[in-house]
C-alpha positions in Angstrom: -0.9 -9.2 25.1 1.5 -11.8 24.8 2.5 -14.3 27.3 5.8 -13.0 26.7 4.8 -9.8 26.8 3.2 -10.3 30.1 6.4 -11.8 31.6 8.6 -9.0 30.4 5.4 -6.5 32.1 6.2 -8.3 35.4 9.9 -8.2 34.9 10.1 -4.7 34.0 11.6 -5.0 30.8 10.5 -4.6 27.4 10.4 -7.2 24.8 11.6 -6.4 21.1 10.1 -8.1 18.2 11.0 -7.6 14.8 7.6 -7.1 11.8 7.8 -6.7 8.0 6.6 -3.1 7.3 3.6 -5.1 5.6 2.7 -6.7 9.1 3.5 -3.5 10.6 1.0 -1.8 7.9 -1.9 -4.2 8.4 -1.8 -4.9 12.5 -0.6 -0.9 13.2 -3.5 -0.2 15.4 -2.5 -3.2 17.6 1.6 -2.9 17.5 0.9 0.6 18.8 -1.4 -0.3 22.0 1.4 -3.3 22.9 4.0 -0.3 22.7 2.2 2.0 24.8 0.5 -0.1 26.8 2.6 -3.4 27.3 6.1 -1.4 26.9 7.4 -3.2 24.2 9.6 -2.2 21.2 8.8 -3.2 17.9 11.4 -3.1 14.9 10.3 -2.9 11.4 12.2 -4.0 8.8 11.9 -4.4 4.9 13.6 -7.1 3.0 15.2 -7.9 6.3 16.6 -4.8 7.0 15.6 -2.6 9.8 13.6 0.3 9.0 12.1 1.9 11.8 11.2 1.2 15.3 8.5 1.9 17.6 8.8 2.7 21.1 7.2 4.1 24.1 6.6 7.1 24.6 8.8 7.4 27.9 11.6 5.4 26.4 14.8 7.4 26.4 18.4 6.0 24.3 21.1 7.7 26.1 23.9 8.4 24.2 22.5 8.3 20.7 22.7 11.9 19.7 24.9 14.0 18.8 24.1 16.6 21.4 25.5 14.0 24.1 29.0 14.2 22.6 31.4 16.6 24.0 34.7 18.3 23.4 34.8 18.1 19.7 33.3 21.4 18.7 33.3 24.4 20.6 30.1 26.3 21.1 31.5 29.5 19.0 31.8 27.2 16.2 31.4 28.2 13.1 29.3 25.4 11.8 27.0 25.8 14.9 27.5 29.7 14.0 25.3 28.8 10.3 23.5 26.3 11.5 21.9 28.8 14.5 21.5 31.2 11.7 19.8 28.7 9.2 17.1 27.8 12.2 16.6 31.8 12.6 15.6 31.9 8.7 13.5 29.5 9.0 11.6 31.0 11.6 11.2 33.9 10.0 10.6 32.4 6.5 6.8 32.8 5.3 6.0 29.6 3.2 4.5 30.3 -0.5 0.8 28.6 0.5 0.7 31.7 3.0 2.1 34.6 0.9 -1.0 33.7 -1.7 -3.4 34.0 1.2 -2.1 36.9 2.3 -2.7 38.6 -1.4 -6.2 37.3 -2.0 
C-alpha cells in the first residue's frame, strides 16, 4: 500500500488514481486488493479518457441513477408500462443453447 494510501486509510477517505487500461490490464490483481482492501478508487482511462472505474464493494454514489429522480414520470407510465412487460419476456424467454438441449 501506498503511503498515500495509508494516510487516506487513517483519514477515512479514499484516494483516486487514474491507470491506462494497459496498466490496469497488467497490475489488475493488485489494483483490485488496494480497492478492496485499502478503499481506494481507481479510474481507467484509454487515450486519456475515462473508461471505467473500480470501486469498493461498499461504495455507494447517491444520486447517480435514474431511480433517484422523482416527479417526472408517473408510475402508470407507459414507458415503465413496456419496459415492466419487456423484463416479464425476458424472464420467461428460453434461450436457443437450451431449446437444443431440451430436444436432444
Amino acid at each position: 500500500m501506498t503511503m498515500m494510501a495509508k494516510i487516506a486509510k487513517r483519514a477515512g477517505t479514499t484516494t483516486s488514481e487514474q491507470v491506462s487500461v494497459a496498466t490496469a490490464k497488467n497490475h489488475l490483481s493488485e489494483l483490485l486488493g488496494r480497492v478492496a482492501y485499502g478503499g481506494e478508487t481507481v479510474l481507467i482511462t484509454r487515450r486519456g479518457r475515462p473508461m471505467a472505474k473500480l470501486v469498493p464493494p461498499d461504495f455507494v454514489a447517491a444520486g447517480d441513477g435514474l431511480g433517484d429522480v422523482k416527479g417526472w414520470m408517473d408510475d402508470d407510465h407507459p414507458f415503465l408500462t413496456a419496459i415492466h412487460d419487456i423484463v416479464a419476456a425476458r424472464a420467461r424467454h428460453l434461450p436457443r443453447a437450451l431449446k437444443r438441449r431440451r430436444g436432444r
